[in-house]
RODO-2510 file (C-alpha; in nm, 4 decimals, decimal comma):
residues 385
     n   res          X          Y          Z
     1     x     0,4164    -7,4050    -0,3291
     2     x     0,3526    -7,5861    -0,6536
     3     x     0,6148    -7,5568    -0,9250
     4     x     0,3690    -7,7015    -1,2195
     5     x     0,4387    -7,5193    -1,5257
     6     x     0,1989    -7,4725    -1,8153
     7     x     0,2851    -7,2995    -2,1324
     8     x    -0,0076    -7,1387    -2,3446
     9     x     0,0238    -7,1142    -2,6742
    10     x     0,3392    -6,9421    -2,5469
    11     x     0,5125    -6,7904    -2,9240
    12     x     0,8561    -6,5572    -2,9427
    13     x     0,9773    -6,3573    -3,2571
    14     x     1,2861    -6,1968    -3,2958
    15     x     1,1781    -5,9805    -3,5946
    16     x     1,0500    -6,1853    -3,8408
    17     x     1,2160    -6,5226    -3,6769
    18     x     0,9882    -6,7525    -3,5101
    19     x     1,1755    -6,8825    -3,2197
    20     x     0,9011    -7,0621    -3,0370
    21     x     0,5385    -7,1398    -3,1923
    22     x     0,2477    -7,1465    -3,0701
    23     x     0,3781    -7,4007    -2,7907
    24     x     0,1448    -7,5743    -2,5453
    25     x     0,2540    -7,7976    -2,2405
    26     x     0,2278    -7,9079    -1,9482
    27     x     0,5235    -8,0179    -1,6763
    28     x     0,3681    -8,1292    -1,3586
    29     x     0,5186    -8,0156    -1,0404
    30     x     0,7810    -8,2790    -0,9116
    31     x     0,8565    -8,4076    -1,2303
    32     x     1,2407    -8,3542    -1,4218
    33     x     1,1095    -8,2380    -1,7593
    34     x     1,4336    -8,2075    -2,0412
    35     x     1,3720    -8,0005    -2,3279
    36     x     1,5073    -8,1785    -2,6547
    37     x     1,6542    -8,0416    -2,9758
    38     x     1,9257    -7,9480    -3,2700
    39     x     2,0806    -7,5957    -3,1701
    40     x     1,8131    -7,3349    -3,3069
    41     x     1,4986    -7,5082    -3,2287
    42     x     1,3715    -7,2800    -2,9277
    43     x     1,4298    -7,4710    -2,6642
    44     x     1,6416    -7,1825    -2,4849
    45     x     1,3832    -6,9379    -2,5775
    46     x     1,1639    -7,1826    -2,3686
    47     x     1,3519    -7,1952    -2,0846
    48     x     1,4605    -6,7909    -2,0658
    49     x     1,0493    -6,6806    -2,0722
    50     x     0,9734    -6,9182    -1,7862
    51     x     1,3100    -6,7470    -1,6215
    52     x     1,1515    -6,4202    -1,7262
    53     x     1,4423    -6,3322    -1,9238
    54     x     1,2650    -6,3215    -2,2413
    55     x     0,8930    -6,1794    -2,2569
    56     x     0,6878    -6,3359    -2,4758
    57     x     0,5515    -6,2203    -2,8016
    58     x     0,1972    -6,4293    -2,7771
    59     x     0,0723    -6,6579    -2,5006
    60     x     0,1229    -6,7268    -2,1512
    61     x     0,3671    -6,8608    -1,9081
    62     x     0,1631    -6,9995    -1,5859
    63     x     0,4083    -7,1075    -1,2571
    64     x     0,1471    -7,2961    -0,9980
    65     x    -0,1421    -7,1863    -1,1400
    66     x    -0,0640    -6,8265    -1,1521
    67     x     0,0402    -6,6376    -1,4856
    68     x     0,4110    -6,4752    -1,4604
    69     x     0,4259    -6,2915    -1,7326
    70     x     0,5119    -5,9205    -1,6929
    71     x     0,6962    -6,0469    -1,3202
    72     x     1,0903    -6,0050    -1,2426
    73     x     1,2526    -6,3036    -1,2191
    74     x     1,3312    -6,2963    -0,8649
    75     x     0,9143    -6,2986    -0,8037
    76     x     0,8631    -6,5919    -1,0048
    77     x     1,0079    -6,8803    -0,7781
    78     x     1,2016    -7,0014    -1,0322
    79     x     1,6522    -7,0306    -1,0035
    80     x     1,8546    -7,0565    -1,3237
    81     x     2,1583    -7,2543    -1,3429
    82     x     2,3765    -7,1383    -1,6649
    83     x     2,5606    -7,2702    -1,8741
    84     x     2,9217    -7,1338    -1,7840
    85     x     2,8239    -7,1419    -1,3964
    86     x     2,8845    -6,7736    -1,3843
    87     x     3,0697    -6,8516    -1,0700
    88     x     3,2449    -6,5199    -0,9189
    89     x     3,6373    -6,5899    -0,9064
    90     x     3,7327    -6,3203    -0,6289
    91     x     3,4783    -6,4945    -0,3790
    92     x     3,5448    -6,7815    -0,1642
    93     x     3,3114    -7,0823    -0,2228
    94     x     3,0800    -7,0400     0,0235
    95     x     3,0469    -6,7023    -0,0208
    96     x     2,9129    -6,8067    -0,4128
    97     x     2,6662    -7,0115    -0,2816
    98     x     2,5572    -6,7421    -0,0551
    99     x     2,5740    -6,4609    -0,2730
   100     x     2,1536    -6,4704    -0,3991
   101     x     2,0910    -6,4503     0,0201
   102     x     2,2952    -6,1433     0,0743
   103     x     2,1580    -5,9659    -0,2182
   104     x     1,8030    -6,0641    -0,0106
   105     x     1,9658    -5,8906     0,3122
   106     x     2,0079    -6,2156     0,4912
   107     x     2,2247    -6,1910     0,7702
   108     x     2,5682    -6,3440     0,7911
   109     x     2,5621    -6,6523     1,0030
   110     x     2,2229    -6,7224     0,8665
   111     x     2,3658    -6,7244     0,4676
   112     x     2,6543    -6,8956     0,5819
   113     x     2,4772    -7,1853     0,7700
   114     x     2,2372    -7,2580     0,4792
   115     x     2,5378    -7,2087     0,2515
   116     x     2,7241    -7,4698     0,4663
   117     x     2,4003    -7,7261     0,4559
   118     x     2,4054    -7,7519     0,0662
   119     x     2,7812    -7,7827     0,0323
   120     x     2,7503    -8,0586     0,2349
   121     x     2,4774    -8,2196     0,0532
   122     x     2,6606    -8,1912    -0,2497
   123     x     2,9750    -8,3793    -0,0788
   124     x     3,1815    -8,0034    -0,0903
   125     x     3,1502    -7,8945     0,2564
   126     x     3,5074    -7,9185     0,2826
   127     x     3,5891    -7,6746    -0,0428
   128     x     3,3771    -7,4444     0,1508
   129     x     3,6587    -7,1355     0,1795
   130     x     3,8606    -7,2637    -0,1486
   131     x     3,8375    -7,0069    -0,4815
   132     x     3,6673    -7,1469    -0,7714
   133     x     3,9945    -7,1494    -0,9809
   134     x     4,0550    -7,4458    -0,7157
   135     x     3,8249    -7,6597    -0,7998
   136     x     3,7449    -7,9039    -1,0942
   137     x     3,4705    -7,8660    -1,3596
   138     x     3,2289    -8,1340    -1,1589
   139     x     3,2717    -7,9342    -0,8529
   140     x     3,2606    -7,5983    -0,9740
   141     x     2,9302    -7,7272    -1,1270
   142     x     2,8130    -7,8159    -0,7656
   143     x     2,8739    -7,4669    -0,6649
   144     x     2,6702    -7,3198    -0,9395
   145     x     2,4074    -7,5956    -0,8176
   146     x     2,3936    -7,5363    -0,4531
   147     x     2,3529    -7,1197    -0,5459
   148     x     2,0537    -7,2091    -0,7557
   149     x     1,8935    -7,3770    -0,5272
   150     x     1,9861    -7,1850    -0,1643
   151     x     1,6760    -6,9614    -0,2558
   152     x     1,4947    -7,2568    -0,2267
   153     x     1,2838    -7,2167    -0,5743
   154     x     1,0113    -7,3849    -0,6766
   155     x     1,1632    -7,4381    -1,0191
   156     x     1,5113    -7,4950    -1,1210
   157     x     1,6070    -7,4360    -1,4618
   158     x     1,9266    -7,5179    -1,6215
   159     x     2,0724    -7,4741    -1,9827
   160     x     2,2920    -7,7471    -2,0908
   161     x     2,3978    -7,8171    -1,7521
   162     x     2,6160    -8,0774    -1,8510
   163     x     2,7781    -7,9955    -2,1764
   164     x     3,1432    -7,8172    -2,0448
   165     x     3,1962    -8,1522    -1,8629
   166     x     3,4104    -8,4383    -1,9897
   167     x     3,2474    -8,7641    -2,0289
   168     x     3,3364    -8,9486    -1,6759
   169     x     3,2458    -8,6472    -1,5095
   170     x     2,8770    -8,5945    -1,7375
   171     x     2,7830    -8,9195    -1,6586
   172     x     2,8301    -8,9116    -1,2655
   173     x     2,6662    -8,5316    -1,2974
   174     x     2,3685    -8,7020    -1,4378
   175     x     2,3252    -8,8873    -1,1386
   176     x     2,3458    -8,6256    -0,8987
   177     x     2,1462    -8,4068    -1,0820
   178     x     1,8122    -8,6958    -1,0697
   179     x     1,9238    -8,7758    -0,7003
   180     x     1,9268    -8,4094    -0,5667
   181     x     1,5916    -8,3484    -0,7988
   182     x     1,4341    -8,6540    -0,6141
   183     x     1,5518    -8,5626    -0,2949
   184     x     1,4255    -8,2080    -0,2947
   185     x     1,0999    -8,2745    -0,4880
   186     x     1,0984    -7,9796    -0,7159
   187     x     1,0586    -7,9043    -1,0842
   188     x     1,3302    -7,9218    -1,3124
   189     x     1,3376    -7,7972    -1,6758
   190     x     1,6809    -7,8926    -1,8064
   191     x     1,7932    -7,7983    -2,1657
   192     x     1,9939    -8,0279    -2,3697
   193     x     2,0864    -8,1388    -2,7355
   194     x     2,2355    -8,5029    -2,6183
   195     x     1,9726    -8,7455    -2,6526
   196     x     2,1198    -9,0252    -2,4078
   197     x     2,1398    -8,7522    -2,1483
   198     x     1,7704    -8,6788    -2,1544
   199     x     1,6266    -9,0429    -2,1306
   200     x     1,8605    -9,0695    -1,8532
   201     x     1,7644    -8,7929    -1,5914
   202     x     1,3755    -8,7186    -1,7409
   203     x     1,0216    -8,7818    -1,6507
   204     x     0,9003    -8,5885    -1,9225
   205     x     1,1088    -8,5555    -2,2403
   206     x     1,0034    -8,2948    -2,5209
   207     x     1,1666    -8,3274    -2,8578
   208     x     1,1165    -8,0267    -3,0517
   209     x     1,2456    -7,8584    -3,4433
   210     x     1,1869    -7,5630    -3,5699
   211     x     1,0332    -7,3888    -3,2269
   212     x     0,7350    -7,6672    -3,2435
   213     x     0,7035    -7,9770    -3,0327
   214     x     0,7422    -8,2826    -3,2111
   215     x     0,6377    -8,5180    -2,9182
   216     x     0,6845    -8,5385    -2,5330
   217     x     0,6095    -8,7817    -2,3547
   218     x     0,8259    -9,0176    -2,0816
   219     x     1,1751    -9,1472    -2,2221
   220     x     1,0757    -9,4843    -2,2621
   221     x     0,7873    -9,3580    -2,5287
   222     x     0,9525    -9,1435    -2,7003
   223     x     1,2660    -9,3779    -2,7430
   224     x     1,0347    -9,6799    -2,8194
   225     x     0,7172    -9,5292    -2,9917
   226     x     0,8350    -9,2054    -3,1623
   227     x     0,5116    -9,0213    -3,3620
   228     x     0,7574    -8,9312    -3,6626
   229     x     1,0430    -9,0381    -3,8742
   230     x     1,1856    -8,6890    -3,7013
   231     x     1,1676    -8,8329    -3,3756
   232     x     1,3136    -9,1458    -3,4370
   233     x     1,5911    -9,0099    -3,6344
   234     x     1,6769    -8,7643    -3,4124
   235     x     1,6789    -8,9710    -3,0578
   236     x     1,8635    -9,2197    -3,2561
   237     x     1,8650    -9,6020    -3,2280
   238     x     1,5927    -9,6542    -3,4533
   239     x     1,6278    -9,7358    -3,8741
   240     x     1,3183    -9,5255    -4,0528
   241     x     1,1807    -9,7043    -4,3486
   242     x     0,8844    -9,5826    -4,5883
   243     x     0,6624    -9,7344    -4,8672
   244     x     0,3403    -9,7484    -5,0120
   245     x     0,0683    -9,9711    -4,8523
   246     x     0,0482   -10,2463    -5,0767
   247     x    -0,2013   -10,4467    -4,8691
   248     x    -0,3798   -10,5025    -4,5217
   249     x    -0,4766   -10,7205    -4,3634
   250     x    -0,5216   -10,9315    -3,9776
   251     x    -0,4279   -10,5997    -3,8292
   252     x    -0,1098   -10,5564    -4,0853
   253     x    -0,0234   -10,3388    -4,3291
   254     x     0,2431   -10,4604    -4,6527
   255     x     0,4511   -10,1411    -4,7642
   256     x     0,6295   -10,1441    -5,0397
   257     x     0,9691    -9,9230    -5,0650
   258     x     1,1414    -9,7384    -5,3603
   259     x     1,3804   -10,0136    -5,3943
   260     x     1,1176   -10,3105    -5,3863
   261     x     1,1154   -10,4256    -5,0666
   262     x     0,8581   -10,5308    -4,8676
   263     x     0,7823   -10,4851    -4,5288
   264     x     0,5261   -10,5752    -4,2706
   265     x     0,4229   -10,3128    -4,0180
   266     x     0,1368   -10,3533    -3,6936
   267     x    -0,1656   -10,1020    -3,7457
   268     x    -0,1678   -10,0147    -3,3950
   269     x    -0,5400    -9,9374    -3,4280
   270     x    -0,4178    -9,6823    -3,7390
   271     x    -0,6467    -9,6799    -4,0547
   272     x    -0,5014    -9,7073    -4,3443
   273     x    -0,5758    -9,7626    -4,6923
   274     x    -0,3612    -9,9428    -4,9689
   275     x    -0,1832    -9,6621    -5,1867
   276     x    -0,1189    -9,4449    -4,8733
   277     x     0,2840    -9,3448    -4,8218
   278     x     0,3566    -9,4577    -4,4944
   279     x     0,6958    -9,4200    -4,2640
   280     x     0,7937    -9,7460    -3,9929
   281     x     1,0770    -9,7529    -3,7769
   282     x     1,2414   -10,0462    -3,6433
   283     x     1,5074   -10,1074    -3,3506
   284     x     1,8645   -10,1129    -3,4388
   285     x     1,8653   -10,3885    -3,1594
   286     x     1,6159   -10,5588    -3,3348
   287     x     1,7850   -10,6512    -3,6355
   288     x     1,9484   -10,9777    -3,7545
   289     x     2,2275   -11,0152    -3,9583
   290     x     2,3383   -11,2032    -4,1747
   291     x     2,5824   -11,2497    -4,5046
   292     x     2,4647   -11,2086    -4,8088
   293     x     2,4561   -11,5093    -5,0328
   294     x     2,2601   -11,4061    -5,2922
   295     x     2,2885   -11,2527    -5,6716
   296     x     2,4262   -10,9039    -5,6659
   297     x     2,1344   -10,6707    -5,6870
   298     x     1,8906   -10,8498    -5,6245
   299     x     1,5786   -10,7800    -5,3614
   300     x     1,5485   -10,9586    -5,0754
   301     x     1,3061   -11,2177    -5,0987
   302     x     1,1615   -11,1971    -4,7670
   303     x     0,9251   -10,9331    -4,6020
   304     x     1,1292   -10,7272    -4,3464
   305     x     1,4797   -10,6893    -4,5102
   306     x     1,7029   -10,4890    -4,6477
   307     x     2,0174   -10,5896    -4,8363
   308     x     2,3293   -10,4020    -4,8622
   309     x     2,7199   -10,3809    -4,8126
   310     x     2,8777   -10,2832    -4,4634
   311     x     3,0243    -9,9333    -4,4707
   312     x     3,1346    -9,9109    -4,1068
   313     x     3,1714   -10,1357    -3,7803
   314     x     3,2090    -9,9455    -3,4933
   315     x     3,2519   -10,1525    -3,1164
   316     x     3,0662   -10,0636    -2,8698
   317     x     3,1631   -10,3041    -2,5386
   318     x     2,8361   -10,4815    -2,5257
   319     x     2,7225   -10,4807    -2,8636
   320     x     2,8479   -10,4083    -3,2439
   321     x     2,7550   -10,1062    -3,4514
   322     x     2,7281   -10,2111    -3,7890
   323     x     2,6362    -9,9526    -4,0350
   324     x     2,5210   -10,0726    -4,4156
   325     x     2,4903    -9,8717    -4,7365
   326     x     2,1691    -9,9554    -4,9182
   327     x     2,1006    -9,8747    -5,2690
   328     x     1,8625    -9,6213    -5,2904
   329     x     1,8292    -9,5061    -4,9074
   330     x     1,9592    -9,3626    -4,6186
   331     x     2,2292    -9,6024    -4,4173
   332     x     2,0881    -9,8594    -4,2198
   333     x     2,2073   -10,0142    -3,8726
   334     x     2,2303   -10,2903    -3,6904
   335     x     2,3380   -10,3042    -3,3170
   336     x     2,4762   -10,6664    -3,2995
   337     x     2,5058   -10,8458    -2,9876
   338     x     2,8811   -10,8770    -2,9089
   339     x     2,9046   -11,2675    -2,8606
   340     x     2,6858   -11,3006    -3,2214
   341     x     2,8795   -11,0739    -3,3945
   342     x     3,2170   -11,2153    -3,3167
   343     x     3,0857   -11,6344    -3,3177
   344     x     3,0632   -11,5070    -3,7257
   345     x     3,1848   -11,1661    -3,7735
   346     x     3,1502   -10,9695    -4,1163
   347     x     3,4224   -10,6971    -4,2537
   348     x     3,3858   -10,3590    -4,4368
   349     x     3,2693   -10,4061    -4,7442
   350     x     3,0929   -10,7545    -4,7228
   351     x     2,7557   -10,7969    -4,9061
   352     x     2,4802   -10,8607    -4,6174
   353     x     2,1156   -10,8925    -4,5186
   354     x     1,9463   -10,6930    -4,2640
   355     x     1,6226   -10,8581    -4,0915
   356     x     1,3263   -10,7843    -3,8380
   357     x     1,0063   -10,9448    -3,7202
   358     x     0,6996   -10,7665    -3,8206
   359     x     0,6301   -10,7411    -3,4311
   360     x     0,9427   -10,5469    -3,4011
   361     x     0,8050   -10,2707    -3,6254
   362     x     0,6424    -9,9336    -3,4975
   363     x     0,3721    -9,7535    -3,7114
   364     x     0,5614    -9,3347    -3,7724
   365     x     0,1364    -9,2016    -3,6899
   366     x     0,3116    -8,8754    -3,8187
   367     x     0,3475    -9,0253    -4,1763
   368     x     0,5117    -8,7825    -4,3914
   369     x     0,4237    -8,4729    -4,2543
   370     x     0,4551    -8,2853    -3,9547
   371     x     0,3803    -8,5310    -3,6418
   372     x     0,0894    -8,5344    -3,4119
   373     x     0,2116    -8,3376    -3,1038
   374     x     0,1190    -8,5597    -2,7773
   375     x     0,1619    -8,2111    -2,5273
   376     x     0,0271    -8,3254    -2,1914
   377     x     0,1750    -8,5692    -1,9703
   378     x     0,1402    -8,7536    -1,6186
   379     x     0,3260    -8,8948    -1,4289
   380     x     0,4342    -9,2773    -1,3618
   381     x     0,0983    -9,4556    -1,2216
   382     x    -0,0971    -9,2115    -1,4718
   383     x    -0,1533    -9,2868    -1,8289
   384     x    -0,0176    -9,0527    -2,1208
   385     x    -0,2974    -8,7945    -2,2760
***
């Protein structure tokens, strides 16, 4: 059966609250789709009125071409994997993992063998008759897994699967969480607020704010081509700069900033006219650095820089973090290559210059406002709608 999910202009209110509005998307069945936001944007809304935990104010909630809506969970295909595993202490492993097939009248042996099958392809087989107060977090986490999915859904949900796990343990969950999705070929809707965690494990990634989608799209797009200075501040990684087009021209736009600096941004195909406020974004791993040898205060005199003093170095094994306050915006970064930073490193408090080739600069199409919200999306071999 197909587990495609399509939202219709799906909306919650808790009294006068907007949780979720006016949401429209599209996760095709197969595909590990992670739901993206701050705490408060609607995300878990999301998830609970596919679950059918929450019914929704307006719209629709469609499960393999069917509407849900108005169905018990239990009819809708769909598993949910919480938070705090809701694992029940006085019952033996396998007897957690079985529980959702007893309360289905499932006969004994027959629980117990399929309960035995997904231990084992979870590696816990041999945990099978321990207590869950015996078990780590990471296994304890498999349990809650394997009794989500002995029901054999068509849809697995989970809310912030990850997030009571330290950080060895998150980032080998991570794994098995993409290898058993793979492997079994179903949808997953996972909801998280770490950012590295979703471009990790998803297809489909959907950033949202304020019970809106921002942008979804696959993880490389929506690291590498965010729609709005939101999404590129939020998934990190990327410095968001804004000006007024001063010119364009051979498929480039000039911007001037607050502060006087220039900088050179690809249209993309974007119209644009001079006098517009526009917002770019560039790479943190894009920028060079350098120290600053000029005049105190002064601009930089070439297009695509910033100047400024470094606030904070922070090592990160293969790179260096290097933050720098810049007079009259917000703190800009540089992600250093470790072997460059070190051949001529700079310290706290040094004056420096921050640059970037135009071609390293991405066009925010959301400009100032509220971004263009890219809702449908296919898989690899498919191009993005």
């Amino acid at each position: 059966m197909s587990g495609e999910i399509e939202l219709r202009n799906l909306t919650k209110r808790f009294d006068q609250t907007v949780a979720v509005d006016a949401i429209n998307l599209k996760i095709p069945h197969g595909s590990y789709c992670c739901l993206l936001g701050p705490s408060g944007c609607g995300k878990t809304t999301i998830l609970r009125m596919i679950a059918g935990h929450e019914t929704p104010t307006e719209g629709d909630v469609w499960i393999g071409g069917e509407s849900v809506v108005g169905l018990a969970p239990a009819g809708r295909g769909t598993a949910m994997m919480f938070q705090n595993y809701a694992l029940f202490p006085h019952l033996s492993v396998l007897d957690n993992v079985a529980f959702n097939l007893k309360m289905r009248g499932v006969r004994k042996a027959e629980r117990h063998r399929r309960a035995r099958e997904l231990l084992a392809q979870v590696r816990l087989d041999r945990f099978a008759d321990r207590m869950p107060s015996q078990l780590s977090g990471g296994q304890q986490q498999r349990v809650a897994l394997s009794r989500a999915l002995i029901t054999k859904p068509r849809v697995l949900l989970l809310d912030e699967p990850l997030s009571a796990l330290d950080e060895f343990l998150r980032l080998q969950m991570r794994g098995e969480l993409r290898r058993m999705q793979k492997e079994l070929g179903i949808t997953f809707v996972h909801v998280t607020h770490t950012q590295l965690e979703a471009i990790a494990v998803a297809d489909l990634v959907v950033v949202m704010d304020q019970g809106r989608i921002e942008q979804a799209g696959s993880a490389r797009e929506i690291y590498t081509l965010p729609v709005s200075a939101y999404v590129a501040r939020f998934m990190g990684g990327q410095n968001v700069l804004a000006g007024k087009v001063a010119s364009v021209a051979g498929g480039f736009a000039t911007l001037v900033g607050d502060t006087g600096e220039r900088f050179s941004s690809p249209l993309s195909g974007q119209t644009v006219a001079e006098g517009d406020m526009l917002h770019c974004c560039v790479r943190r791993d894009r920028v060079k650095l350098e120290r600053d040898r000029r005049p105190p205060g002064a601009p930089p005199e070439r297009t695509n820089a910033v100047v400024g003093a470094v606030h904070a170095i922070e090592y990160q094994g293969s790179y260096v973090k290097v933050t720098i306050d810049v007079p009259g915006r917000e703190p800009f970064v540089a992600n250093v290559a470790d072997g460059r930073f070190f051949a001529d490193p700079v310290d706290i408090g040094d004056p420096v210059l921050a640059w970037w080739a135009p071609e390293d600069v991405h066009l925010l199409t959301g400009g100032l406002g509220r971004s263009v919200r890219v809702t449908t999306f296919r898989q690899a071999g498919d191009s993005h709608g």
